[in-house]
VOGU-3710 file (C-alpha; in Angstrom, 3 decimals, decimal comma):
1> xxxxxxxxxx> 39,550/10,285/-53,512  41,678/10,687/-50,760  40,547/14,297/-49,714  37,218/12,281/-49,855  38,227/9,758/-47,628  40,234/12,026/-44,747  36,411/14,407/-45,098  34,820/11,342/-44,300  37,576/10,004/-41,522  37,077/13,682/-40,042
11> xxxxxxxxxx> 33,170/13,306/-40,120  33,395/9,323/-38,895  35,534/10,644/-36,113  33,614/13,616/-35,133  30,598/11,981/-34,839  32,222/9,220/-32,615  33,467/12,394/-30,632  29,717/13,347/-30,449  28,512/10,157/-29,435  30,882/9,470/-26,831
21> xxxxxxxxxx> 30,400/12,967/-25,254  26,345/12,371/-25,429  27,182/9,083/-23,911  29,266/10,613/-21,025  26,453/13,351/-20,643  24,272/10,575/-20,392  25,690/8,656/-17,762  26,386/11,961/-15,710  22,776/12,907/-15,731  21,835/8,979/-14,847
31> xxxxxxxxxx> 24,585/9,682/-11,932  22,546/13,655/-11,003  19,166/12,239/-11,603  19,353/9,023/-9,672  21,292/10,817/-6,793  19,260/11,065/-3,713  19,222/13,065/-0,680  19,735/11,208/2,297  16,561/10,551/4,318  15,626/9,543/8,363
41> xxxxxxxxxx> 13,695/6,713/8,598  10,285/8,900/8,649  11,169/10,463/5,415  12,049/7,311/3,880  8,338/5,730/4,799  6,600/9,333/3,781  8,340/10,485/0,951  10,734/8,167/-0,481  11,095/6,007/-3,739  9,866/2,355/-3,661
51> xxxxxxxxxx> 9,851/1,843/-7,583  5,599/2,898/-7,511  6,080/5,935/-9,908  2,829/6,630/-11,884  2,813/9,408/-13,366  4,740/12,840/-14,369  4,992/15,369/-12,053  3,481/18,214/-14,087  0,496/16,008/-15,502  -0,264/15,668/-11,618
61> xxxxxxxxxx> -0,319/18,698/-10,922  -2,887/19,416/-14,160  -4,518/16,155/-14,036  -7,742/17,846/-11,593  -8,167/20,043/-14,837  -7,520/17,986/-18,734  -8,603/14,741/-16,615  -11,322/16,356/-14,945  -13,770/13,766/-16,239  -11,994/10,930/-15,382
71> xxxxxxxxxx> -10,500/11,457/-12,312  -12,518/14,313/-10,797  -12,066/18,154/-10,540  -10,855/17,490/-7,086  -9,474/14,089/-7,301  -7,613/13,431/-3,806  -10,298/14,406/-2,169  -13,068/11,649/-3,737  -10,441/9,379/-3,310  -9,737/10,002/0,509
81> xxxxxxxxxx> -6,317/11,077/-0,226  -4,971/13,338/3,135  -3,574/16,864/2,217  -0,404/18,129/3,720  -0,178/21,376/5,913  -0,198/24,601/4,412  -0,725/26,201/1,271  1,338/25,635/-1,505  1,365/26,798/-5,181  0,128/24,184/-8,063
91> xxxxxxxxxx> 3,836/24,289/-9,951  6,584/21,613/-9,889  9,264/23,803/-7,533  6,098/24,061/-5,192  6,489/19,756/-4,980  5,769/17,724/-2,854  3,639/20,304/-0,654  1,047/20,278/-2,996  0,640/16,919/-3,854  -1,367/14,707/-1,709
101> xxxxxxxxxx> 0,066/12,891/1,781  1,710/9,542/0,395  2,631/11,070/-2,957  6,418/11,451/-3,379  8,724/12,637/-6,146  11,305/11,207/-7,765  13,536/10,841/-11,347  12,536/7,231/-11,608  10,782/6,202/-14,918  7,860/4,030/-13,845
111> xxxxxxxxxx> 8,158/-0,008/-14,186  11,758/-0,353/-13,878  12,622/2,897/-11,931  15,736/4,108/-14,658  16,869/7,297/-14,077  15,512/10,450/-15,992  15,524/13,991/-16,118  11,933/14,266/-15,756  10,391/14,134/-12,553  7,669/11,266/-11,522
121> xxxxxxxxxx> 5,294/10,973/-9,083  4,834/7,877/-7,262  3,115/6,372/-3,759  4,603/5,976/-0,914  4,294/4,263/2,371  2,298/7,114/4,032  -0,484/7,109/0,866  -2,296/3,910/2,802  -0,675/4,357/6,140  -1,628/7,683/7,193
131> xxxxxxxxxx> -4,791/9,570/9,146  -6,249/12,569/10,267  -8,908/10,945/12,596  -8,972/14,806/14,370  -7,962/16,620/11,410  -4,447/16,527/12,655  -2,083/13,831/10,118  -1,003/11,294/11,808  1,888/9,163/9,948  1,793/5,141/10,286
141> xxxxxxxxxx> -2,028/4,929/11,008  -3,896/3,087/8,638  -5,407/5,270/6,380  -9,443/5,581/6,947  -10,324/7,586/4,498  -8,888/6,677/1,185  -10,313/4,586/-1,545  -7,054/3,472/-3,661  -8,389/0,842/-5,701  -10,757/3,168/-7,198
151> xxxxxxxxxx> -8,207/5,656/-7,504  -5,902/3,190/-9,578  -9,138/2,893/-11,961  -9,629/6,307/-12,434  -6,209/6,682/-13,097  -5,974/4,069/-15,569  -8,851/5,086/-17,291  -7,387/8,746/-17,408  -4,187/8,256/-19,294  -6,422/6,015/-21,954
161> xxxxxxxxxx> -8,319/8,836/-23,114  -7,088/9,468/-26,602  -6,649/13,407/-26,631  -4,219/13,294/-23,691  -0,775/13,986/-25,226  2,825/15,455/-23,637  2,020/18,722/-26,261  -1,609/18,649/-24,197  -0,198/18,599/-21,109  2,886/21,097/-21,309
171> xxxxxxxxxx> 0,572/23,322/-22,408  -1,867/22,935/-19,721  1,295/23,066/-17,237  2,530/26,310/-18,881  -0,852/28,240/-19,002  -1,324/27,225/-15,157  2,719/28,073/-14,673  3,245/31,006/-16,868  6,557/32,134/-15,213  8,059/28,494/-15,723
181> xxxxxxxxxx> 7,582/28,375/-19,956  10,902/28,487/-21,536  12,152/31,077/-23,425  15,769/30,142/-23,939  17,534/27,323/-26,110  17,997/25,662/-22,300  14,524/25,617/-21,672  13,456/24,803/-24,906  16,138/21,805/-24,566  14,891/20,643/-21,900
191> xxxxxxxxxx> 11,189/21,195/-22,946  12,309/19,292/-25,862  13,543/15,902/-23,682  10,533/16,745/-21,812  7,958/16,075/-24,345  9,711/13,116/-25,638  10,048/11,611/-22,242  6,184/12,276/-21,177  5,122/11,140/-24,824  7,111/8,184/-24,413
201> xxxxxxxxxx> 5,713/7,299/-20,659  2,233/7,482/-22,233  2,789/4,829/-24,957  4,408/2,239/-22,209  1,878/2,665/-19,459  -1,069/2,374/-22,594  0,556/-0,199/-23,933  1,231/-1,827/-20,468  -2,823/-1,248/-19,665  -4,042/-2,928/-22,714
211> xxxxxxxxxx> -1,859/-6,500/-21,845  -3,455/-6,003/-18,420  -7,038/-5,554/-19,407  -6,709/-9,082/-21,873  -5,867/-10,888/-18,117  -7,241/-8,064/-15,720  -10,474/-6,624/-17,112  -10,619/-3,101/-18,081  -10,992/-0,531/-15,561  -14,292/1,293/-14,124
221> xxxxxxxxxx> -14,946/4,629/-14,398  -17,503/7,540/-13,654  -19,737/6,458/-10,608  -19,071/2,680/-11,336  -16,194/3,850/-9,140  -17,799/3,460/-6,200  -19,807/1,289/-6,926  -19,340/-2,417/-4,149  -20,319/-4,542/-7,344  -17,543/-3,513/-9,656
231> xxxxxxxxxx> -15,009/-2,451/-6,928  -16,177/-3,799/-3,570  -13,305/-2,934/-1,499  -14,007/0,778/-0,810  -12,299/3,162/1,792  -9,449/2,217/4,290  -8,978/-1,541/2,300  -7,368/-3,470/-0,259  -7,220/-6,762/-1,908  -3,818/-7,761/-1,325
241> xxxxxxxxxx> -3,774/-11,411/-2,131  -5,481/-10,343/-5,516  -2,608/-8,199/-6,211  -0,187/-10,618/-4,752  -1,466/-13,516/-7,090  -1,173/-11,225/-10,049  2,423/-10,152/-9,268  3,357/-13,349/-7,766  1,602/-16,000/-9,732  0,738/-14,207/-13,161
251> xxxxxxxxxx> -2,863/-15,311/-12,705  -5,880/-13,299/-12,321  -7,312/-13,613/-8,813  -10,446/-11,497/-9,874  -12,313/-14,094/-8,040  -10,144/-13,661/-4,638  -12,577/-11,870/-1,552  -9,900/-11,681/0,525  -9,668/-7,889/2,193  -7,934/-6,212/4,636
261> xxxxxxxxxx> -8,246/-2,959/6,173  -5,374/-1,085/5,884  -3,846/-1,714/9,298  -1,909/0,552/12,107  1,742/0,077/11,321  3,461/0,911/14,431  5,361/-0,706/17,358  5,785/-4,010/14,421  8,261/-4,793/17,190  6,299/-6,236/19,493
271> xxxxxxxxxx> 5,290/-9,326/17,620  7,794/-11,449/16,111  5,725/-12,117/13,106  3,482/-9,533/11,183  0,228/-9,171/8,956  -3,347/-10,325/10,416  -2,319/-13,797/9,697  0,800/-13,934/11,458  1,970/-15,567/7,740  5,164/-12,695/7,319
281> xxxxxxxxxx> 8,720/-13,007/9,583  10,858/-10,323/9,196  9,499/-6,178/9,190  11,599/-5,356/5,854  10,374/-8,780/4,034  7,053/-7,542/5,310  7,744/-3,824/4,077  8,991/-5,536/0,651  6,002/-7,802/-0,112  3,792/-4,811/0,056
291> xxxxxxxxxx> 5,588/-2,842/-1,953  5,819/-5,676/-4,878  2,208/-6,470/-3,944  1,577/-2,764/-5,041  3,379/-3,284/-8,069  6,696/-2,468/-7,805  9,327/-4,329/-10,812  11,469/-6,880/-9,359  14,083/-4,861/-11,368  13,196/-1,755/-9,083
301> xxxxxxxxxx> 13,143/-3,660/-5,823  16,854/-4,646/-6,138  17,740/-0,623/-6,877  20,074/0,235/-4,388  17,925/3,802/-3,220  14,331/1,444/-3,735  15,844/-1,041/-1,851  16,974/1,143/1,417  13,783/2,839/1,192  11,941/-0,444/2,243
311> xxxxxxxxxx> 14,739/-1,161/4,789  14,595/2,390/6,627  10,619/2,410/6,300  10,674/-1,406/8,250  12,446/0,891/10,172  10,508/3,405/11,333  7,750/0,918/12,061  9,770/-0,637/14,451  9,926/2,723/16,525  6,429/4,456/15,790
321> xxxxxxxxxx> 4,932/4,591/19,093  7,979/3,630/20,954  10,634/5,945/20,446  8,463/7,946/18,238  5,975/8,996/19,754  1,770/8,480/18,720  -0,991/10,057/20,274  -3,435/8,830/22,720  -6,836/9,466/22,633  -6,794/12,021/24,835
331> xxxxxxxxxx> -4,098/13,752/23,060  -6,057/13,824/19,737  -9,298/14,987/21,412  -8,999/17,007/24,517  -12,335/17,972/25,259  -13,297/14,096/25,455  -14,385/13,599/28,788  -12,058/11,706/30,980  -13,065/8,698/32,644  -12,442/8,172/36,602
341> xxxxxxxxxx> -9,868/5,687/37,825  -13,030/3,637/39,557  -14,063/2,998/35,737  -10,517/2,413/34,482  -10,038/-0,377/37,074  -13,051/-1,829/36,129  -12,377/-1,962/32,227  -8,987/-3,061/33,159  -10,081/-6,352/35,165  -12,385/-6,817/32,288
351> xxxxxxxxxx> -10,018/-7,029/29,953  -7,413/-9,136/32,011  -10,313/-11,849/32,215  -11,716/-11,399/28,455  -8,467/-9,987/26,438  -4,993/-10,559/27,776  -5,155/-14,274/27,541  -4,925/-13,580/23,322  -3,544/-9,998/22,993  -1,010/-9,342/26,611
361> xxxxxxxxxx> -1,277/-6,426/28,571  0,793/-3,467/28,735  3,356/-2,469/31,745  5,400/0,046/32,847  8,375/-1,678/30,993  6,560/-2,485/28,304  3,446/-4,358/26,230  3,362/-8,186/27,883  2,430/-10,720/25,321  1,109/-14,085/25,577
371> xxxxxxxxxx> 3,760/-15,826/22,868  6,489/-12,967/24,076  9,349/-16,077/24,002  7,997/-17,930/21,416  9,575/-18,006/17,507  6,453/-18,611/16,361  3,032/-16,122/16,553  0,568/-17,474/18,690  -2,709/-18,370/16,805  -6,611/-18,508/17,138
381> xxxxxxxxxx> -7,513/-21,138/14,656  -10,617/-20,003/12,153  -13,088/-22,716/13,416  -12,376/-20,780/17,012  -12,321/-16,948/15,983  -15,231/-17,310/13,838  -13,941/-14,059/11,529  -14,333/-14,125/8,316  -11,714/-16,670/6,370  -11,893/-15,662/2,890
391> xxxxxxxxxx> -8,052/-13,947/3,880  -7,039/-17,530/4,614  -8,469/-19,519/2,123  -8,726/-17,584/-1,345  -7,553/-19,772/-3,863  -3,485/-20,086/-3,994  -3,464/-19,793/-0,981  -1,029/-22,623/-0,181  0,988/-21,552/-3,547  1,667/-18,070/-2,076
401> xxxxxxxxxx> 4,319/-18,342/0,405  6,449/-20,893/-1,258  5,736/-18,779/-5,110  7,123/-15,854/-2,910  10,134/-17,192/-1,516  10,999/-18,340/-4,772  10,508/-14,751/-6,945  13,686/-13,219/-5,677  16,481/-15,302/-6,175  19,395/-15,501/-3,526
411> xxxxxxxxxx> 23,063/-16,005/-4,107  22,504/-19,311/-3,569  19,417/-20,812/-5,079  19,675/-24,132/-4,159  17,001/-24,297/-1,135  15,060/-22,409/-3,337  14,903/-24,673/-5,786  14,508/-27,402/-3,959  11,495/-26,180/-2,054  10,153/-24,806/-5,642
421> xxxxxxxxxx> 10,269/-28,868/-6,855  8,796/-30,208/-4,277  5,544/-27,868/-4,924  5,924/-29,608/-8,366  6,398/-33,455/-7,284  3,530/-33,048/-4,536  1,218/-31,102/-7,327  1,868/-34,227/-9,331  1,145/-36,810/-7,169  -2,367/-35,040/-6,551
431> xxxxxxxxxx> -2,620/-35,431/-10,188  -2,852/-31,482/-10,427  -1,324/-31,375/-13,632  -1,852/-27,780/-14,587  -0,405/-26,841/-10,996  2,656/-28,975/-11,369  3,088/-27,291/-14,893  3,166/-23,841/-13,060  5,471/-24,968/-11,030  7,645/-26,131/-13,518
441> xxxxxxxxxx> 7,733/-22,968/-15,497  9,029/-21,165/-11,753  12,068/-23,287/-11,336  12,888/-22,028/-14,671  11,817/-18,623/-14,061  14,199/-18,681/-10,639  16,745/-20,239/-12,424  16,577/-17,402/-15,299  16,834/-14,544/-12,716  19,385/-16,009/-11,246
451> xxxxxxxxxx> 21,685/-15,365/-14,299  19,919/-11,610/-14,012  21,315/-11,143/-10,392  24,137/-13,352/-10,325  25,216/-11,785/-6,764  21,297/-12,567/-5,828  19,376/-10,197/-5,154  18,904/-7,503/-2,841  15,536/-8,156/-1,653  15,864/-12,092/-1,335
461> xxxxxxxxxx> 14,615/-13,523/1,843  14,486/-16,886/3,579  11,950/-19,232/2,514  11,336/-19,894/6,508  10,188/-15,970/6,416  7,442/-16,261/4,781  4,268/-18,722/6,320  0,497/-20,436/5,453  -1,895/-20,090/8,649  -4,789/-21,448/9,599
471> xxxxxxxxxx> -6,338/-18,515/11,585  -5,721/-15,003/13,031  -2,417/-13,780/15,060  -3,237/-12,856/18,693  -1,562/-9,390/18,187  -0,733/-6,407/21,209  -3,445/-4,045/20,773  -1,791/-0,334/21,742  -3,333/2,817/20,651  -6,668/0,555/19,620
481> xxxxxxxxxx> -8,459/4,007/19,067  -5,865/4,152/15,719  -7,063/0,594/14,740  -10,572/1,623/13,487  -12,576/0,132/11,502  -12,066/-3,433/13,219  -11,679/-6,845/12,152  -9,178/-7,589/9,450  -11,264/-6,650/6,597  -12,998/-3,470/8,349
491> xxxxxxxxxx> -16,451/-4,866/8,663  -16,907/-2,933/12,119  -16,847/0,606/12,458  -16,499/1,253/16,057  -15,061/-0,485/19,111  -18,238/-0,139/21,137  -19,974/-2,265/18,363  -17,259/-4,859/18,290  -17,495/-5,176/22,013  -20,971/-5,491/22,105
501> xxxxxxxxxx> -22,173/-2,642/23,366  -24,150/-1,729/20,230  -25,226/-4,410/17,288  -22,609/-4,564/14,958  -24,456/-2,566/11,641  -25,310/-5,028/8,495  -25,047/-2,446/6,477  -23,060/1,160/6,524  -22,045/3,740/4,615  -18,144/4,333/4,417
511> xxxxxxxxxx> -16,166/7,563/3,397  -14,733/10,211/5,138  -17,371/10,833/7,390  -15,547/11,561/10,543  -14,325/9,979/13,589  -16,674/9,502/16,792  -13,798/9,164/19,823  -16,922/8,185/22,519  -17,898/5,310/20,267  -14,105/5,347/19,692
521> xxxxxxxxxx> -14,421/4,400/15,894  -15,369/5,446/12,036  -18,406/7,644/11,614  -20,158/5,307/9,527  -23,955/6,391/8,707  -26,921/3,859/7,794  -27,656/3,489/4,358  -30,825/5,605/3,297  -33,654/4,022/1,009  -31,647/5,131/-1,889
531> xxxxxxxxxx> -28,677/3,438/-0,577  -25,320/5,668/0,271  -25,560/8,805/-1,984  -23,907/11,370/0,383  -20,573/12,725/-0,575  -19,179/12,275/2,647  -19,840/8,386/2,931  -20,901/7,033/-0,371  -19,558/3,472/-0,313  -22,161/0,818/0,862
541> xxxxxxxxxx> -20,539/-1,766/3,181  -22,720/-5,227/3,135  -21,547/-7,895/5,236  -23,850/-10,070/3,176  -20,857/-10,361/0,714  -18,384/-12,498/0,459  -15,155/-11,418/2,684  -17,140/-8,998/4,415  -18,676/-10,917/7,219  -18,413/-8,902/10,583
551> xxxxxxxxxx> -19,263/-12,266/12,534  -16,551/-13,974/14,816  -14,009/-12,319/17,568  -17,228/-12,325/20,347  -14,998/-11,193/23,388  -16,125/-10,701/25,671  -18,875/-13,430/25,067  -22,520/-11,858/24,228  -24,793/-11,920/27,621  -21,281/-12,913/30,336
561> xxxxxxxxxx> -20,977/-8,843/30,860  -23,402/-6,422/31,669  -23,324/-3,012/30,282  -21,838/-1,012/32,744  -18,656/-3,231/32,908  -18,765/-3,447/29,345  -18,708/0,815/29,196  -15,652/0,661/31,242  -14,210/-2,124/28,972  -14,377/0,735/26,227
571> xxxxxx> -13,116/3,680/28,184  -10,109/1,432/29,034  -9,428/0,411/25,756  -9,439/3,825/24,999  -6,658/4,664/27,247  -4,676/2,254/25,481
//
């Protein structure tokens, strides 16, 4: 008995031994895997982590071939997505060159961003805000080509299909990587933690799909893709405040019409407050909301890496077309013929009587703005700029900005709360009893985190930051040639049409048609008798619909300027 009971002391201890060793292993690879290169600010906005990890790396890379009918043989390309200079190889050590613009790698599992030994693939600041309106990339310009809404469909619906496996896609990774399939009891180790790690990915985000689909619907596929009655947002947009009352409010906002082009994110330090609405303070809060809006964890927003991503990205806003430098016009298209001074004066005094009143005028020393020395953004009420208002008064609306400032809690959650109950007192005194219920369950939702970051956490903000408007921000308007389509939700194509100079189109067809620097805007083609069936531009853009109205913003005022001044209006703004 006692020989029996040192054997099993000896086996007792050496599995301990074991265990702690795998333990220590552990932690060292959680230390190697979640290490990260230090980035500048452009890296950080192009190609760094912000907790939006999708996918493995190597079903990426085979995803145009075993999700071929899902997603497409040639999937960035139907979804607008930009490539990156150069030819690379289609194998992981070939990464990121041969993934799309706005695609970035990283060992984060997706949802809560934990370190892993597998690589991910997520989005990244430069998968909306980039453009090549000359073939030429250009980093921080909204993107006018790519359709991501659809592309999060597809996707969805891809990693559903039943006969997608880890097994299936190793072994559609090792046929098109033959040098790269182990051999050795390393390789075969790490294939091993491979397959488990990819099999077990596939059973969260399924399982993660399926509790979406009971509040979210189930996602389109096949040509219902691009279809503007199952997915009306189409190139160069999104539905934010959908997204936002999803992540925010846990609520469906499938009925929300509020869009927005993707918009030009540089030189964010001219205006004290950002988005179309003026409704956002501070350039990383800003940078933040839009990465939870794209459905980053509030677990992987207070990662320390996440979390300076979003800080050095605000960054890099701040300088893009100031310090770093963005072309003009000219720059991007040199053959463009230049306009004389003569005309240039003429736009200019145009624009000082029609357009500096609302959006300054720039200097030598710099852009000149209306509000410049005000705290607050100066503001064209709705009733006045006649644009369309579904962006300001979507349902929740007035929930948003206090729900917000109440998801992340600070060190001190006492303003917080308070602001968070007296939602629920004034929902109650409207007799909005389901409202003031909501309510309710967010002061104990805030009051819950707070035990989860009990040194608050890193992405909290000042309720004050975020703001409800009641119209559209008079914002600076440099480089408007990178601002096409127009309006906020993209219901213009061109900046001659806008002005007036040609009838703003009902209809159009959007895609990645081109870019037409005399009309200085989208190449956006009318819709044949069988709609928008080119491959080039095969989204149908009705301003009929709801949140697509291209009315409002008539500066200058239709019949006050004759064509000629209105022509050197245009080749003016141009120059900007």
């Amino acid at each position: 008995m006692n020989h029996l009971r040192r054997i099993f002391a000896w086996l007792g201890g050496a599995i301990g031994v074991v265990l702690l060793a795998l333990s220590a292993a552990w932690w060292y690879g959680e230390k190697i895997w979640g290490e990260a290169a230090p980035l500048t600010d452009e890296q950080a906005f192009a190609d760094g982590t912000f907790g939006l990890e999708m996918a493995p790396l190597k079903y990426i890379l085979v995803a145009q071939s075993i999700s071929a009918n899902a997603l497409g043989p040639d999937w960035p390309r139907r979804f607008g997505f930009l490539a990156r200079d150069g030819e690379a190889g289609l194998c992981a050590p070939d990464a990121p060159r041969n993934l799309p613009i706005g695609f970035g790698i990283s060992h984060r599992l997706p949802g809560n961003a934990t370190p892993l030994p597998v690589q991910f693939v997520g989005l990244t600041c430069a998968a909306c805000h980039a453009a090549a309106p000359a073939g030429k990339v250009i980093l921080g310009v909204g993107s006018q080509t790519a359709d991501v809404i659809a592309f999060t469909d597809a996707f969805l619906n891809a990693v559903l299909d039943p006969s997608l496996s880890a097994n299936r896609i190793l072994a559609a990774y090792d046929a098109q990587c033959p040098a790269e399939r182990p051999t050795d009891i390393i390789g075969k180790a790490n294939r091993w933690a491979e397959t488990f790690f990819i099999s077990q990915w596939l059973d969260g985000v399924r399982e993660q799909s399926r509790t979406n689909e009971t509040k979210y619907d189930m996602p389109y596929h096949a040509d219902d893709l691009g279809n503007p009655d199952y997915i009306p947002t189409g190139p160069s947009r999104t539905r934010p405040f959908r997204s936002i009352v999803r992540n925010t409010l846990d609520l469906p906002g499938g009925g929300n019409f509020a869009y927005s082009k993707v918009p030009l994110a540089a030189m964010q330090g001219l205006k004290r407050w950002s988005q179309f609405d003026g409704s956002i303070g501070d350039p990383v809060v800003r940078s933040m909301i839009a990465v939870f809006t794209s459905g980053a964890s509030i677990a992987a927003l207070d990662d320390p890496e996440i979390s300076r991503n979003i800080e050095q990205a605000a960054a890099y806003t701040l300088k893009l077309g100031t310090s770093t430098a963005l072309p003009t016009l000219a720059d991007q298209f040199p053959a463009l013929l230049k306009p004389s001074a003569e005309t240039l004066d003429r736009g200019y005094s145009v624009y000082m009587q029609y357009c500096n009143a609302c959006h300054g005028h720039p200097e030598p020393s710099g852009w000149v703005s209306p509000d410049s020395a005000s705290d607050q953004p100066s503001i064209t009420v709705l009733e006045k700029i006649g644009t369309d208002g579904a962006r300001l008064t979507f349902r929740y609306a007035d929930m948003l900005p206090v729900a917000l400032a109440g998801t992340l809690p600070s060190l001190d959650i006492v303003d917080q709360q308070s602001k968070l109950q007296a939602m629920r007192i004034a929902a109650n005194t409207a007799n909005d009893f389901a409202e003031e219920d909501w309510w309710a369950q967010a002061i104990a939702r805030l009051d819950q985190r707070s035990r989860e970051f009990p040194a608050g956490h890193r992405r909290s903000f000042p309720i004050a930051d975020v703001a409800k408007r009641d119209g559209y921000q008079n914002a600076p308007l440099p480089f408007m040639w990178l601002r096409a389509p127009y309006l906020h939700n993209a219901s213009v194509p061109t900046l001659r049409q806008l002005i007036g100079l040609d009838a703003r189109p009902a209809q159009f067809c959007r895609g990645d048609a081109g870019y037409d620097p005399v009309a200085i805007g989208v190449i956006a083609p009318k819709p044949g008798d069988s709609g928008c069936s080119g491959k080039k531009s095969p989204f149908l853009f009705d301003t009929s619909r709801p949140g697509n109205s291209n009315a409002g913003h008539l500066y200058p005022p239709p019949g006050e300027v004759g064509d000629d001044d209105l022509q050197s209006l245009l080749a003016y703004l141009g120059t900007l």
